[in-house]
N, C-alpha and C positions, 0 to 999 in steps of 0.2 A: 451490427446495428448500434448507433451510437444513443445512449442518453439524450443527447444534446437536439435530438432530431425536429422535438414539435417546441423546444425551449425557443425564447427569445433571446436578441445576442446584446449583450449590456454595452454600455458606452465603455470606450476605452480608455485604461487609467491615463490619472493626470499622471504628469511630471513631477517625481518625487528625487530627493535627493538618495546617493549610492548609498549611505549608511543612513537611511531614515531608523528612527526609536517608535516602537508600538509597545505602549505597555501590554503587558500578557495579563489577561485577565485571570479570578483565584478562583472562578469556576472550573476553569480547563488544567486539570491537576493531574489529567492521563489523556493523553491524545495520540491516535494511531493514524500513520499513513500511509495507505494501502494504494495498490495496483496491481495491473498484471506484470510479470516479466519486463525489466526495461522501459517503465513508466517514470520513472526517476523517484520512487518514495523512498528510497536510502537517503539521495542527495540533500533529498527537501528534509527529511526527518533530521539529518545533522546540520542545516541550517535553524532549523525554528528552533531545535534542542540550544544551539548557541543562542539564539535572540531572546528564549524565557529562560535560559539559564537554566534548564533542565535535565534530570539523567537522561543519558542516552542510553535504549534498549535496540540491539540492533538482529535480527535474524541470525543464528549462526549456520547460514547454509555451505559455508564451507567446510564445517567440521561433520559434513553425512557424508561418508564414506562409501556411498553408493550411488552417490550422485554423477559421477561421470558415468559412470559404467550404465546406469539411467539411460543419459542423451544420447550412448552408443545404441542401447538395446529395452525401449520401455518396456515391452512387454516382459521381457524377462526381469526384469530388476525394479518395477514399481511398486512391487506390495516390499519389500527390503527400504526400500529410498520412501514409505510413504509413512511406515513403523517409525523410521529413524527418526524423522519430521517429527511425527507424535510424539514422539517422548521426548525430543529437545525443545519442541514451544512447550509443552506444558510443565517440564523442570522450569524453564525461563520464567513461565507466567508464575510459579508459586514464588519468586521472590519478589512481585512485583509490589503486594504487600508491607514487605519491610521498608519500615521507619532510615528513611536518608536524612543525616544528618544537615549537611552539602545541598539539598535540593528538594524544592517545593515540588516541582511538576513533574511528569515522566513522559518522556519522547518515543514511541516505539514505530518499527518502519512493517510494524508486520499486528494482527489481530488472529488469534486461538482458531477464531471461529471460520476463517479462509480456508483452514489445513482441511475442512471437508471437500472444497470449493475443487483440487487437485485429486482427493481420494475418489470423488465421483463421477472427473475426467477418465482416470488414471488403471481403475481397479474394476473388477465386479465377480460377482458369485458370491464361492465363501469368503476369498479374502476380504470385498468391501461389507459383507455381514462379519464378518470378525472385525473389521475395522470401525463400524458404524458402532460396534456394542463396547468399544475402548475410549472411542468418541464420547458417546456418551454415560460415562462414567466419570471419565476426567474434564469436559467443557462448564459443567453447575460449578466447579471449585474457582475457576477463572473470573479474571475481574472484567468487570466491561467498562469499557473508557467512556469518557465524557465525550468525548468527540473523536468520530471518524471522517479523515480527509481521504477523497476516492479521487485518483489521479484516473481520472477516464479518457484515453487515447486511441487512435486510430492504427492499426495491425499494422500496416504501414510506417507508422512513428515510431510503433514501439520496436520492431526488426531494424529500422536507422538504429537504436536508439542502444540496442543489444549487440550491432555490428560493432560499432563506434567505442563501446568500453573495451573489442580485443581479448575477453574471454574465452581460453582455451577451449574450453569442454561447451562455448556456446557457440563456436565458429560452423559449426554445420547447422542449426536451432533450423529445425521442420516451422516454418511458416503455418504449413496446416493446424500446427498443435498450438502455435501463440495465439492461432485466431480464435479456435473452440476454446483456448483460458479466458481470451479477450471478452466472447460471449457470453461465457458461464460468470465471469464477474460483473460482466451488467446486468443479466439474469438474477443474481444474487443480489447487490445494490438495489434494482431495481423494488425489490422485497422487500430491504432490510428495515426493520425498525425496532431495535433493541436499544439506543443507542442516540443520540444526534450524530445526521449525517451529511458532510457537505459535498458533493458531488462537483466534480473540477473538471472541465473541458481541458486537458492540457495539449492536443492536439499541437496548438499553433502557436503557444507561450514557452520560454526559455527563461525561466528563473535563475540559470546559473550565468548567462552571461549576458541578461537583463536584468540589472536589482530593481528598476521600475514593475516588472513582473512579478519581482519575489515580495517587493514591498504590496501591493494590491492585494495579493494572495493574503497576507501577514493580517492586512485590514481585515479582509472579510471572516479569517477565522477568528480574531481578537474580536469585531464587533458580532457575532454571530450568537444569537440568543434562541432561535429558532428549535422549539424541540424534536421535530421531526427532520425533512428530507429537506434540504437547501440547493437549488442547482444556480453554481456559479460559471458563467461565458464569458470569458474573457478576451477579448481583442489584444491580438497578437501586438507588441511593441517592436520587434523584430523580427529576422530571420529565424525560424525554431533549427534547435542542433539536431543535426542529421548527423 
């Protein structure tokens, strides 16, 4: 079920030039952006990080070592691949803290508070009680960003979207299992209010090979003062990449 279901659909951007300038506002000094699996929040978090000139904080999900063996066999290998998770966002998040010389904002393609979002797909019994009690131990030390961007897409989009990048160990990816992520992050978003949070239709929008896409997007996060739940529709300017 999409977010976007009882939303209204906004008019469709103007015509903006390819290299449009938005200044980045000094509010938005930590901004995360989220989706499920094959949403594009990598692609977009290294673009906005270039346009505010911000560090880039990127997931290190290639360095878990159990993650193939994971998409071979979850059941065996998800409490190993859901540990490894935990302990790599939350090393990441304690430096998020330190003073950068080089940069006012911080870009991240991922937030702390997700890794439950998978542990509760993923695990259950003792291991998601041993996991739930590591959780919360280490989630109070993490910082929470000024602003979260939720790339909310249709299971459909997101499997084009997971095909299309050629990812070894995602070339078989269970369909069953993107959609229960897909669910459980709009179950989640749907809640969240920790936070300002802009909630993005990206269903039928291509920021990477529409910059009239990416530049609209750009606007409504830079003008966005809202401190709760914002939902942004966007009218597709093209073809979306499948």
């Amino acid at each position: 079920m999409s977010l976007f279901d009882d939303q209204s659909q906004r008019p469709a951007p103007k015509e903006v030039a390819d290299h449009e300038s938005v200044a980045w506002p000094e509010h938005l000094q930590y901004v995360v952006i989220e989706g499920v699996i094959g949403a594009g929040k990598t692609t977009l978090a290294n673009m906005l990080a270039e346009q505010a000139d911000a560090r880039l904080v990127l997931e290190q999900f290639e360095e878990n070592p159990f993650l193939e063996r994971f998409y071979e066999d979850r059941a065996r290998w998800a409490f190993q691949t859901q540990l490894s998770f935990l302990a790599s966002r939350f090393r990441q998040q304690q430096t998020l803290g330190g003073r950068d010389l080089f940069h006012n904002f911080v870009m991240a393609d991922y937030t702390f508070d997700k890794d439950r979002i998978f542990a509760r797909i993923n695990l259950d019994g003792d291991e998601l009680s041993l996991y739930e009690t590591m959780f919360g131990i280490m989630q109070p030390t993490t910082p929470v960003p000024d602003l979260i961007v939720y790339l909310q897409a249709s299971t459909d989009r997101l499997m084009a979207n997971i095909a299309s990048r050629g990812r070894d160990y995602e070339k078989d990816m269970d369909r069953a299992y993107i959609d229960s992520l897909n669910q459980a992050y709009n179950h989640y978003f749907f809640h969240y209010n920790q936070s300002p949070l802009l909630i993005v239709n990206a269903t039928n929008i291509d920021f990477v090979k529409h910059p009239e896409d990416l530049n609209e997007l750009i606007r409504q996060i830079a003008g966005l003062r809202h401190p709760g739940t914002t939902y942004f529709n966007p009218s597709s300017s093209g073809t979306p990449l499948l």
